[in-house]
SETORNU-652882 format. One line per field, with one value per residue: residue number from 0; x, y, z of N, C-alpha, C in turn; residue in three letters. Coordinates in pm, whole numbers, plus 50000, padded with zeros to 5 digits. Last residue first. Example, Ala and Ser with C-alpha at 12.3 -4.5 7.8 and 13.67 -1.06 7.14 Angstrom:
2
seq <- [1:0]
neast <- [51285:51319]
nnorth <- [49775:49431]
nup <- [50708:50780]
caeast <- [51367:51230]
canorth <- [49894:49550]
caup <- [50714:50780]
ceast <- [51290:51320]
cnorth <- [50003:49670]
cup <- [50787:50780]
type <- [SER:ALA]
REM end
This chain:
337
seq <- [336:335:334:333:332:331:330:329:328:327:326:325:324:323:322:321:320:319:318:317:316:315:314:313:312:311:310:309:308:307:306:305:304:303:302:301:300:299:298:297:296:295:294:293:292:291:290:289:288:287:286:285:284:283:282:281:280:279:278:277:276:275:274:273:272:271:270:269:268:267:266:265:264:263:262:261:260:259:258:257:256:255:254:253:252:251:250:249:248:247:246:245:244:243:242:241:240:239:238:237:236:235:234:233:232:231:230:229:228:227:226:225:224:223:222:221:220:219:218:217:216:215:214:213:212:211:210:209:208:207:206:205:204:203:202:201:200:199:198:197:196:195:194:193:192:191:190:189:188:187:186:185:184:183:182:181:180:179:178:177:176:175:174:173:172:171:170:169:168:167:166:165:164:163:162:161:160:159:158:157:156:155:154:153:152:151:150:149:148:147:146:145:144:143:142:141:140:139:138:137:136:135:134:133:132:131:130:129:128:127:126:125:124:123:122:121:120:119:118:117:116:115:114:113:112:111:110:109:108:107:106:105:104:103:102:101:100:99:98:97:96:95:94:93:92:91:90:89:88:87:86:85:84:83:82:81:80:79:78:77:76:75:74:73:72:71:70:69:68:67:66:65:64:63:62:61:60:59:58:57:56:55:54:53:52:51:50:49:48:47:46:45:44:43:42:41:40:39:38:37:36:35:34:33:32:31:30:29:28:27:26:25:24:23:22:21:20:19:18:17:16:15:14:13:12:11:10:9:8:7:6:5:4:3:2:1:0]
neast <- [13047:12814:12662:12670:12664:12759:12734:12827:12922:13065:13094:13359:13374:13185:13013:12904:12862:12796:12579:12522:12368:12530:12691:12839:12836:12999:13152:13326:13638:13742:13489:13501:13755:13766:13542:13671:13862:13716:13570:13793:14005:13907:13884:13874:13795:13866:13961:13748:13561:13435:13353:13029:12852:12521:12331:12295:12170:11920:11740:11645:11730:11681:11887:12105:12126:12114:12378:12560:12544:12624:12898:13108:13242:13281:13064:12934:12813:12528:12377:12107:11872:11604:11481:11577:11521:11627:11691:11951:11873:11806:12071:12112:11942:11978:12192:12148:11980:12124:12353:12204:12117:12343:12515:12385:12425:12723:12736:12620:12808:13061:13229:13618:13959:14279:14547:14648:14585:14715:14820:15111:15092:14995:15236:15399:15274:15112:14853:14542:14509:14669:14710:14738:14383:14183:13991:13704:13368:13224:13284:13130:12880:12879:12919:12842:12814:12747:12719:12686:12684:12596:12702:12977:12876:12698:12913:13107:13396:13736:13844:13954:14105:14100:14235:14286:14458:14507:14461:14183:14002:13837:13998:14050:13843:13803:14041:14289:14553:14622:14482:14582:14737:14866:14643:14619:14719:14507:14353:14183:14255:14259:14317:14220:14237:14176:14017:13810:13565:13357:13365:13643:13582:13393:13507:13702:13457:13387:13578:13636:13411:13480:13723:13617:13426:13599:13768:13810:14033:14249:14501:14687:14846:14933:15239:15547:15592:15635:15695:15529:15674:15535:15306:15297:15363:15155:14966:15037:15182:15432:15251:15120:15193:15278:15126:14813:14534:14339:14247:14287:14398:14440:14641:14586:14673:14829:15026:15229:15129:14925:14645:14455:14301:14496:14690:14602:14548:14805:14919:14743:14831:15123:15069:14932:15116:15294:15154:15115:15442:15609:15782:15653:15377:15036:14784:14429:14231:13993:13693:13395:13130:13027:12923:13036:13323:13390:13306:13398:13723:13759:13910:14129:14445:14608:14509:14320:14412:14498:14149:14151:14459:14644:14866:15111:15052:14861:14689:14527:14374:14190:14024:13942:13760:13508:13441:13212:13107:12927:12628:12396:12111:11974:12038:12163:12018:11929:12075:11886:11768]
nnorth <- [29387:29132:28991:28623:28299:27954:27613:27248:26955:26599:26256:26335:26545:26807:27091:27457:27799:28135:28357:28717:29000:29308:29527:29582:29300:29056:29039:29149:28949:28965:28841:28532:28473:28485:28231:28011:28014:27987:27698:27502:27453:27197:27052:27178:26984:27214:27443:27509:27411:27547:27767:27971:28100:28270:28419:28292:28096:28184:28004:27852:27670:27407:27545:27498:27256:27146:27278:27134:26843:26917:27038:26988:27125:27364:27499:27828:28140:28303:28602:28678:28579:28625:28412:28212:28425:28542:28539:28431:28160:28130:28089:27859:27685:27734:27612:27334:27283:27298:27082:26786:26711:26692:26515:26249:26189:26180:25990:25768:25736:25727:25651:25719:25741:25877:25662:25433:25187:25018:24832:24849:25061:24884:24706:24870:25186:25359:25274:25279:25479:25668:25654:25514:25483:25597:25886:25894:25817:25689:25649:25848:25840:25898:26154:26420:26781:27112:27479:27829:28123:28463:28712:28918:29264:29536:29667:29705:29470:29329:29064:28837:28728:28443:28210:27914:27701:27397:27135:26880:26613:26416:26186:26002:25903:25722:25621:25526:25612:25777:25859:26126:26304:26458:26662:26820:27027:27288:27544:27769:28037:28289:28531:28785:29069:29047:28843:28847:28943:28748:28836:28666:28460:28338:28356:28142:27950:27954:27956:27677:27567:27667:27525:27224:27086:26873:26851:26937:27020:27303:27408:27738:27932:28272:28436:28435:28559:28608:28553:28374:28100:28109:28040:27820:27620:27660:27535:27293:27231:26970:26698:26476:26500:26800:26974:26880:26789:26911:27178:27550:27758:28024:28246:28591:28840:29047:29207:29138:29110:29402:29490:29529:29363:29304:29156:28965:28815:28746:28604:28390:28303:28182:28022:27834:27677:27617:27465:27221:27184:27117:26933:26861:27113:27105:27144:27222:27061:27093:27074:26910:26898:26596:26465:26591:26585:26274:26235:26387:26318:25962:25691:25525:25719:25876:26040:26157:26354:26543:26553:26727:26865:27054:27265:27466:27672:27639:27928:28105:28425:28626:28929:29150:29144:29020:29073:29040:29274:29429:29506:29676:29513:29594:29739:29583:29416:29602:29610:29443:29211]
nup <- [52774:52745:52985:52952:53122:53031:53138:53107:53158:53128:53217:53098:52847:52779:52616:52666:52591:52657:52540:52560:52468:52429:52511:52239:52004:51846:51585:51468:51499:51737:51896:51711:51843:52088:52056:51980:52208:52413:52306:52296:52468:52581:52202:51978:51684:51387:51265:51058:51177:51370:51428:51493:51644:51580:51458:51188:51234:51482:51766:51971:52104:51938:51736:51842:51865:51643:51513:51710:51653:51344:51405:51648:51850:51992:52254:52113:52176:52049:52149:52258:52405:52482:52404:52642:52971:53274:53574:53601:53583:53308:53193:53243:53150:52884:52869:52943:52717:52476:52573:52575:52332:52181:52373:52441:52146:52127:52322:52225:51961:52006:52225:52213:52378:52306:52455:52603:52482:52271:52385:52399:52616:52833:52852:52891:53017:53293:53534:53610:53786:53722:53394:53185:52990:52874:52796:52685:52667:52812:53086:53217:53332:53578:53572:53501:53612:53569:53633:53548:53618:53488:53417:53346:53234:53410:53650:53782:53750:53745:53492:53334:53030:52843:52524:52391:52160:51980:51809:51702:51592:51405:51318:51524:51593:51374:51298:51423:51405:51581:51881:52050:52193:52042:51969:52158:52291:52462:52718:52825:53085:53248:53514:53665:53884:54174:54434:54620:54585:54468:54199:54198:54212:54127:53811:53839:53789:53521:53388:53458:53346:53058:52997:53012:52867:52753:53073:53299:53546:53566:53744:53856:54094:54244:54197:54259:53966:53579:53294:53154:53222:53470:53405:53317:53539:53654:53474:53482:53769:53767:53776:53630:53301:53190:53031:52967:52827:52918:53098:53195:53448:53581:53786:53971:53948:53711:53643:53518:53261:53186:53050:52852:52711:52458:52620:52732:52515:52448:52641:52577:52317:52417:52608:52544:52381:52549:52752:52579:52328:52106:51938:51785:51654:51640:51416:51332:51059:50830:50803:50991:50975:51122:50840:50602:50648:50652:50431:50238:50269:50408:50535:50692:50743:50571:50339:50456:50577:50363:50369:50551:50696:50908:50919:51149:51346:51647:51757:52017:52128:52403:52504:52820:53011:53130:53480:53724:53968:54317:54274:54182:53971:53788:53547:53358:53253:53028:52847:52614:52528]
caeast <- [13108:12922:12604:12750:12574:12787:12722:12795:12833:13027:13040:13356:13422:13250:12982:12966:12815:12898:12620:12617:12325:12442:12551:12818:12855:12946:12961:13271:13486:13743:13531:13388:13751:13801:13487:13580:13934:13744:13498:13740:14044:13899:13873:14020:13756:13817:14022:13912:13553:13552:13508:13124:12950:12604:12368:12367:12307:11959:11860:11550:11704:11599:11688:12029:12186:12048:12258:12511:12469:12523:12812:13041:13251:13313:13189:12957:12938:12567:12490:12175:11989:11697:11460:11633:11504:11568:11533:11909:11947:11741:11942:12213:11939:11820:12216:12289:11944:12049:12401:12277:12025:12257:12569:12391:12256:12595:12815:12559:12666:13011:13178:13496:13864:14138:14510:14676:14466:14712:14669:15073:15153:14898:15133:15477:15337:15165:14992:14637:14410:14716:14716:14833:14521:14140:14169:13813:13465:13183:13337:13260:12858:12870:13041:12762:12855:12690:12793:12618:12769:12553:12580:12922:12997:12716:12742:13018:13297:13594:13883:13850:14109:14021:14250:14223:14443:14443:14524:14336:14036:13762:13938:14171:13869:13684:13918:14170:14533:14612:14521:14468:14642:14925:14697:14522:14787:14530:14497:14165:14283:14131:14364:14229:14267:14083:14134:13942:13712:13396:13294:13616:13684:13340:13403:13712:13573:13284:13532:13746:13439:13346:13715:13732:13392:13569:13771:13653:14059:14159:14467:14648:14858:14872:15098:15396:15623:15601:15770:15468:15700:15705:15329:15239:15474:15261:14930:15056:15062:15424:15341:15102:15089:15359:15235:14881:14662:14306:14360:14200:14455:14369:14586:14548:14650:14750:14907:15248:15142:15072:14738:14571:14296:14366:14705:14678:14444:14696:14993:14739:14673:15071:15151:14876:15010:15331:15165:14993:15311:15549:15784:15607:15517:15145:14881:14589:14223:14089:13759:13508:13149:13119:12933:12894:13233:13396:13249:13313:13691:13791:13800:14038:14336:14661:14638:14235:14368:14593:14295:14060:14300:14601:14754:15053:15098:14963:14666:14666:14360:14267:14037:14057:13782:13548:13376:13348:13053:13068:12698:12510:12201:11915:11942:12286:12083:11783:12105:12051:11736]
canorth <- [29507:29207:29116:28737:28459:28114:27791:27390:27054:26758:26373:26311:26378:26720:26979:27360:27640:28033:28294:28612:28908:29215:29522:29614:29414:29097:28989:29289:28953:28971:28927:28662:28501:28542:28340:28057:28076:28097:27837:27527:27551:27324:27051:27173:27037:27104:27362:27536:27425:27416:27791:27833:28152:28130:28442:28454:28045:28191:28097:27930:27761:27463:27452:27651:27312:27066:27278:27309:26868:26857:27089:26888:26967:27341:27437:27688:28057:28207:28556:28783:28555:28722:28483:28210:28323:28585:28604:28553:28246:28128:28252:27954:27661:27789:27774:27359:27268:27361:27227:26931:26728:26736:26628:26371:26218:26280:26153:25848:25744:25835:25581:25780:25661:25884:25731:25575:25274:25170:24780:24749:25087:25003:24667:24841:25004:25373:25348:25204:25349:25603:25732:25666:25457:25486:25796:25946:25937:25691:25553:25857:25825:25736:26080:26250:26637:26988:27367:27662:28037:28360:28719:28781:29108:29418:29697:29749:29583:29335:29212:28889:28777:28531:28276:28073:27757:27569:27203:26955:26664:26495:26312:26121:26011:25790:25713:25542:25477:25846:25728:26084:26166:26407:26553:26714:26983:27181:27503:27693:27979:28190:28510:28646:29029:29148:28876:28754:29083:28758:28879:28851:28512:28413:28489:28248:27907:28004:28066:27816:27528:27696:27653:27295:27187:26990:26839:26897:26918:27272:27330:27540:27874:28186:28419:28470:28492:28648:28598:28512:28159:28063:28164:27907:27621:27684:27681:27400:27214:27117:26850:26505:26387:26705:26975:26909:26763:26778:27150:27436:27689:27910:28230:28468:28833:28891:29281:29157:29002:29352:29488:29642:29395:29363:29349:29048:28857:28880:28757:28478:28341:28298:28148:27875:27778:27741:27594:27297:27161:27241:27022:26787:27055:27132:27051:27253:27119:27095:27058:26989:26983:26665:26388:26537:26719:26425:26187:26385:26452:26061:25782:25488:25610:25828:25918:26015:26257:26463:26521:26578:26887:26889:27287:27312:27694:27639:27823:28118:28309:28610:28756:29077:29269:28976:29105:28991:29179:29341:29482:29725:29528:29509:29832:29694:29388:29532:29709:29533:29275]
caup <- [52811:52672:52904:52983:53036:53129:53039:53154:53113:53186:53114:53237:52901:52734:52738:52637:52589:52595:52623:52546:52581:52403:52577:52367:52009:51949:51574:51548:51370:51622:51894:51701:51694:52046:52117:51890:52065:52416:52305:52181:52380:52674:52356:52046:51810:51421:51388:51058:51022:51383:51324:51409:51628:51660:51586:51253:51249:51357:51725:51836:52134:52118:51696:51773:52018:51747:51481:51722:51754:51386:51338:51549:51823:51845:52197:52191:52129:52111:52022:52115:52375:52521:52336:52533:52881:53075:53520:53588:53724:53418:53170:53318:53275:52953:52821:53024:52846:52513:52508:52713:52516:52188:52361:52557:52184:52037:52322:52309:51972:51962:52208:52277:52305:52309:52387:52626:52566:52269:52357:52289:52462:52801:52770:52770:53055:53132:53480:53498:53785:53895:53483:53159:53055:53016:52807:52812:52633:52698:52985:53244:53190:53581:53657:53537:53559:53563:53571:53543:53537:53566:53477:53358:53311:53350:53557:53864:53718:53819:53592:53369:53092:52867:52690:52422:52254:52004:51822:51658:51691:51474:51239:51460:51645:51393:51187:51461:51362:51451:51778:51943:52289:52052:51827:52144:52200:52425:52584:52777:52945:53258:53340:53659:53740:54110:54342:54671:54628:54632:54308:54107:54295:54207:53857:53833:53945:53652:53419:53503:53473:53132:52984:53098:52949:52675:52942:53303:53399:53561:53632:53907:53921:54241:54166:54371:54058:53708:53356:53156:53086:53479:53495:53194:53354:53707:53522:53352:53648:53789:53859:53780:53363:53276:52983:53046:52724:52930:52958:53157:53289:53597:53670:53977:54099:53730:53720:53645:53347:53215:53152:52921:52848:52488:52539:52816:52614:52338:52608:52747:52359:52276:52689:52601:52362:52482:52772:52604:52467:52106:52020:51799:51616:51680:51454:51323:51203:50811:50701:51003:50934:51169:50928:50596:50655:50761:50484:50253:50302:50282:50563:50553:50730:50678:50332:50332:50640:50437:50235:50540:50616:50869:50833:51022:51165:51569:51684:51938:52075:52270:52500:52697:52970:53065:53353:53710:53910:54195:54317:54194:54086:53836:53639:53475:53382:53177:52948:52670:52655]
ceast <- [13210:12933:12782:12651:12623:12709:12723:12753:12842:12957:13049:13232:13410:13256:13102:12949:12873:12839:12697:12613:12437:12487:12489:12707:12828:12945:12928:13168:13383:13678:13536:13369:13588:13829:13576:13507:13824:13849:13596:13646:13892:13933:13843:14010:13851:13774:13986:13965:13712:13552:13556:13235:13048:12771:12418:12410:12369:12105:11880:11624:11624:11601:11619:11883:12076:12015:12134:12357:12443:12432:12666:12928:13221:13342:13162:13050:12943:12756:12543:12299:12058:11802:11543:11597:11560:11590:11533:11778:11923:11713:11879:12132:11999:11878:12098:12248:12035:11962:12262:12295:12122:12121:12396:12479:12259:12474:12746:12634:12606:12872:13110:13376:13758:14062:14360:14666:14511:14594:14634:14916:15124:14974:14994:15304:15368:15261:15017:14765:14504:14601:14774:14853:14636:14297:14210:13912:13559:13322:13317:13291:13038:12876:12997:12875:12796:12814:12722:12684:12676:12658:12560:12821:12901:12825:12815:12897:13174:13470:13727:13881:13966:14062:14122:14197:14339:14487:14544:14380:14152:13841:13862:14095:13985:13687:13824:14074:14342:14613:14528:14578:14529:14901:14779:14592:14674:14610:14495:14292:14202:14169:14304:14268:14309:14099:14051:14064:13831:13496:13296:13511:13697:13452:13351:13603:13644:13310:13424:13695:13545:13355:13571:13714:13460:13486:13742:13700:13862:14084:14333:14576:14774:14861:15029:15276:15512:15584:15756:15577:15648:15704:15486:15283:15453:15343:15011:15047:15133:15253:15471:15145:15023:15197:15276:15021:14768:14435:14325:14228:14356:14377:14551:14535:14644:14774:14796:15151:15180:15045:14890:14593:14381:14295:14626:14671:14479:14624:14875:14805:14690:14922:15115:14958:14937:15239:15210:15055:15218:15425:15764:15725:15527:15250:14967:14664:14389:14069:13891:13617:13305:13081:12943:12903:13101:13283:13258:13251:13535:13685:13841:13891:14209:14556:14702:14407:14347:14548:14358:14105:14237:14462:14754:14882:15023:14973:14793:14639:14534:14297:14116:14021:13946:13636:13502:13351:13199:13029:12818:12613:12344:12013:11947:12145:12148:11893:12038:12014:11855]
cnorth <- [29569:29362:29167:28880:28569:28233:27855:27529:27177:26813:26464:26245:26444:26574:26908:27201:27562:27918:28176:28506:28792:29071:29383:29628:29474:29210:29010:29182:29089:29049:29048:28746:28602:28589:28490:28247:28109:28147:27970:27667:27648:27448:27219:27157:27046:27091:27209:27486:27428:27346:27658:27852:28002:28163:28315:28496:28179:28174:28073:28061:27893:27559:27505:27622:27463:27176:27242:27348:27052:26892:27070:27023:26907:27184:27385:27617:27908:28157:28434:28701:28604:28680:28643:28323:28275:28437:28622:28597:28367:28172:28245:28082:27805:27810:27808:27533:27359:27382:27316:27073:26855:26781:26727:26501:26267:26278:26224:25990:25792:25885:25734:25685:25675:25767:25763:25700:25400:25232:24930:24770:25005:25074:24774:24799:24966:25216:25290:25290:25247:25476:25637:25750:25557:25476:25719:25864:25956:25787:25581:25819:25828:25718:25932:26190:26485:26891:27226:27573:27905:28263:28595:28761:29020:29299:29562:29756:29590:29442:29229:28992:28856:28614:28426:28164:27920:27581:27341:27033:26766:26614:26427:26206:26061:25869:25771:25623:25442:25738:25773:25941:26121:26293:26482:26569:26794:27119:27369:27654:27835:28151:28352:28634:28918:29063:28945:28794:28979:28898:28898:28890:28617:28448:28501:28375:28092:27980:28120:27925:27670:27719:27708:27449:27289:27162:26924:26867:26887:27135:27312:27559:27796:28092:28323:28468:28545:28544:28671:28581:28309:28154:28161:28017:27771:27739:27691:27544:27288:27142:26835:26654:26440:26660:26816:26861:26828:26752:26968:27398:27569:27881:28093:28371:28646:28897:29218:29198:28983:29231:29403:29593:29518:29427:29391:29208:28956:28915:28833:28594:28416:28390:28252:28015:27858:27736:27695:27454:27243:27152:27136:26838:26953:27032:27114:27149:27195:27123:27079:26993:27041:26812:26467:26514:26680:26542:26250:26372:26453:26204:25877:25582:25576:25704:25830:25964:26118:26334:26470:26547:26755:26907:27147:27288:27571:27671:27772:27991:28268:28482:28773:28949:29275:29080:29057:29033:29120:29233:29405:29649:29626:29492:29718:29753:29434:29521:29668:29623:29358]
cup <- [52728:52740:52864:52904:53111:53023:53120:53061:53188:53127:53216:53312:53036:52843:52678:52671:52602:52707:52564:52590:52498:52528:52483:52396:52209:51997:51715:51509:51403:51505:51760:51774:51671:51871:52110:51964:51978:52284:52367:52178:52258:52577:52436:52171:51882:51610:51430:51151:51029:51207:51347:51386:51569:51596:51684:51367:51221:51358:51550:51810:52056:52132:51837:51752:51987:51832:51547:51661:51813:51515:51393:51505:51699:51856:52070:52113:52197:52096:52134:52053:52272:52484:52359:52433:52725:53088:53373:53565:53719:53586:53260:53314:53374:53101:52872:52993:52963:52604:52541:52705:52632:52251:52356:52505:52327:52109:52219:52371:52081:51953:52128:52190:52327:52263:52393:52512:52648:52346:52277:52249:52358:52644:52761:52749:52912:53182:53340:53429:53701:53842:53646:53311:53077:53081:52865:52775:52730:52592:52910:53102:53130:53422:53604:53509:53592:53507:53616:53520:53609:53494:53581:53478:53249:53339:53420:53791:53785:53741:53649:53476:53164:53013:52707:52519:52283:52128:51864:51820:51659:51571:51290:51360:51637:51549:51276:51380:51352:51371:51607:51894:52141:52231:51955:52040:52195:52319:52599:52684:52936:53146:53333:53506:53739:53980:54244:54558:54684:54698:54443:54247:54253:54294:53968:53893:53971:53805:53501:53511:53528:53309:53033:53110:53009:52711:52862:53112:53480:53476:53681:53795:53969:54111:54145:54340:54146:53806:53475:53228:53030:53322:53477:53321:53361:53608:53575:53358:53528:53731:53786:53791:53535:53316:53078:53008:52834:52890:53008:53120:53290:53455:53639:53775:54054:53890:53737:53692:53432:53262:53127:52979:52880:52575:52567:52766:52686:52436:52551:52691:52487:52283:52544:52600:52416:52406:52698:52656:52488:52260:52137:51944:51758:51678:51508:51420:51248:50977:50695:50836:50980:51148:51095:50755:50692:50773:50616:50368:50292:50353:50405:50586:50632:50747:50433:50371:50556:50508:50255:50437:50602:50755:50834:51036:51085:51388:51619:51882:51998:52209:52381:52650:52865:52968:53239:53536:53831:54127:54224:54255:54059:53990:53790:53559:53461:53266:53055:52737:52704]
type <- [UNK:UNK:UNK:UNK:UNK:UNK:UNK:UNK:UNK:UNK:UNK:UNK:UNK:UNK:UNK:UNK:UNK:UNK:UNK:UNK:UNK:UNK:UNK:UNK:UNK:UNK:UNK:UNK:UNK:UNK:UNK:UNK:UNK:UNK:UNK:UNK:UNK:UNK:UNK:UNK:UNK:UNK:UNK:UNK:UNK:UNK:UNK:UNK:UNK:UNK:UNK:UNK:UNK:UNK:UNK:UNK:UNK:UNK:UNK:UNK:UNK:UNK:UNK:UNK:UNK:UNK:UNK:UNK:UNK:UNK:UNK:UNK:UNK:UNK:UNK:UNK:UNK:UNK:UNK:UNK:UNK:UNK:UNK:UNK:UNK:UNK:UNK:UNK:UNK:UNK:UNK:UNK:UNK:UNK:UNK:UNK:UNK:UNK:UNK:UNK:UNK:UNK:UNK:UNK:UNK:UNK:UNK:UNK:UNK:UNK:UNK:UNK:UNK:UNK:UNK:UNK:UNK:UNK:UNK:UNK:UNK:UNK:UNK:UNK:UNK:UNK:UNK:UNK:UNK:UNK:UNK:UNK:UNK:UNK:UNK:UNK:UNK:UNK:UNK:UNK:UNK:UNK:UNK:UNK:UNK:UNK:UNK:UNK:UNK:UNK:UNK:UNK:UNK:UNK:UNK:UNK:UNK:UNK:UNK:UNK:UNK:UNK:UNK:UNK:UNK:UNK:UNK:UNK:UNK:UNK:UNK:UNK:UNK:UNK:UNK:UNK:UNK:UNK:UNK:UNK:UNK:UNK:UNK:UNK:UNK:UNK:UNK:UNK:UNK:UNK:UNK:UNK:UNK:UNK:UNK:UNK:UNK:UNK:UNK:UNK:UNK:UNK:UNK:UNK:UNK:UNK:UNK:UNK:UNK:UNK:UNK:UNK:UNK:UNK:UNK:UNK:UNK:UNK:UNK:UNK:UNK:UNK:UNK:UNK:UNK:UNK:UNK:UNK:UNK:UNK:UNK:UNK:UNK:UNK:UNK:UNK:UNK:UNK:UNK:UNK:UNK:UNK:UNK:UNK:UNK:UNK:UNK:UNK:UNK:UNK:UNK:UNK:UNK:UNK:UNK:UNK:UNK:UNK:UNK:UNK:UNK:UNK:UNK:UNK:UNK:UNK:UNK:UNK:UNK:UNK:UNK:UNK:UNK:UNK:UNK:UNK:UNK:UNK:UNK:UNK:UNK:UNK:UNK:UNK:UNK:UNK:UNK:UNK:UNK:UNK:UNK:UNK:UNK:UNK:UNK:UNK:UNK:UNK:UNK:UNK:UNK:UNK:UNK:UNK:UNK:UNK:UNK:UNK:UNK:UNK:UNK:UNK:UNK:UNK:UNK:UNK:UNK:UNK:UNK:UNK:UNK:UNK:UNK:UNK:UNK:UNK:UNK:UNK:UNK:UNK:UNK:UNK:UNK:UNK:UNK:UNK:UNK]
REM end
């Protein structure tokens, strides 16, 4: 349906006008993995479809990835990082537990002052939640150029003692710059959480409920722990519920959907996610093949990769997916500009 939505209104809209992506160097694969617990490379793939994820040094925090992905976004965009009015960081993996955020850090290391920072924590949703906290500060004329990341060092809240969520998780970052426009953008954003499904997925310790302790170190509950069975069966219920729900705002439906990006969790529940919507895996956008899942990182690096790639062209119908811990959910539909 390209172009239907620039007839439909003139009013400000928020538009997506850079994205970029940064991934550390080290290479983990399901190989390395067989030597570290009792799993092997089949059973991943079969299972997942992941085959290798990345690792950051042990050095290395959420904002300096973040700060590699915000610069590209930045090129792309044309602008300078003096010409950010506002910048919002999604991240479950936050450089410091309380303050500074990260979005502070990540403005400190762009080398600008006076500009608004803060964090965003919905998890794997994170990068959804920002961009739909973002677009109505585009619309409203509260700020023109937002910078909207997703960054996570994940390896280092994983039990790497744990098979069955040290294989699933790596290392990314992705940023999206949004500026205003007067014809297409971002159409609609949707978000959703269930607060009571919390336990199924989350880091029970570490925080104000249960500070860090010699004995939150002995039980290792400052680390991930997710129940996998009903995180698959509300993953697969949401993804394609959460992308109708957002077309819907707008007057289309799934058969108007030209190119999906959703979060990179698992093969399985995309496949699930492309079934409802009656999408060809031509028009979905996969790379946790190579990353595995990077949390808040995971749809604006898969989304600057099919950039990238020329699989989104101008004027098609977009929409990015997601759901994670808390539980969350959300999507956003964009007419590519």
């Amino acid at each position: 349906m390209k172009g239907l939505i620039n007839s439909m209104s003139n009013e400000r809209r928020a538009k997506i006008a850079g994205v970029g992506s940064y991934a550390p160097d080290k290479i983990l694969t399901n190989e390395d993995l067989e030597e570290m617990v009792d799993t092997n490379d089949e059973w991943i793939r079969q299972r997942t479809g992941i085959k290798e994820r990345r690792i950051a040094a042990d050095d290395v925090a959420s904002s300096d990835l973040a700060y590699h992905a915000s610069r590209e976004a930045l090129q792309n965009a044309g602008l300078e990082a003096s010409d950010l009015d506002l910048i919002l960081v999604a991240t479950s993996t936050p450089d410091h537990p309380g303050f500074p955020s990260t979005g502070c850090v990540l403005q400190d290391k762009l080398g600008i002052t006076d500009v608004p920072a803060f964090d965003v924590a919905a998890a794997c949703t994170g990068f959804i939640y920002g961009m739909s906290t973002a677009t109505q500060y585009v619309e409203t004329g509260a700020y023109d150029n937002i910078l909207v990341v997703g960054t996570e060092v994940l390896s280092k809240v994983i039990d790497w003692e744990d098979r069955n969520t040290c294989v699933l998780f790596g290392d990314g970052a992705g940023a999206a710059v949004l500026t205003p426009s007067d014809e297409g953008g971002i159409l609609s954003n949707t978000l959703g959480a269930d607060g009571s499904r919390g336990n199924v997925l989350e880091i029970p310790s570490g925080g104000s409920k249960e500070p860090f302790s010699q004995a939150v170190l002995e039980e290792r509950s400052h680390y991930v722990r997710m129940d996998g069975k009903p995180v698959f069966k509300f993953a697969v219920k949401i993804l394609g519920e959460a992308a109708v729900e957002a077309l819907e705002k707008v007057g289309l439906d799934k058969d108007d959907i030209d190119f999906l990006v959703p979060h990179q969790a698992n093969t399985r529940i995309i496949d699930a996610a492309a079934k409802r919507l009656d999408l060809s895996r031509e028009q979905i956008y996969i790379n946790l093949d190579k990353y595995g899942n990077t949390s808040a990182a995971s749809i604006p690096l898969a989304l600057d990769e099919a950039v990238k790639d020329n699989q989104i062209e101008s004027g098609d119908i977009v929409v990015l997916v997601g759901f994670g811990g808390g539980l969350t959910w959300g999507a956003t539909v964009i007419e590519w500009t």
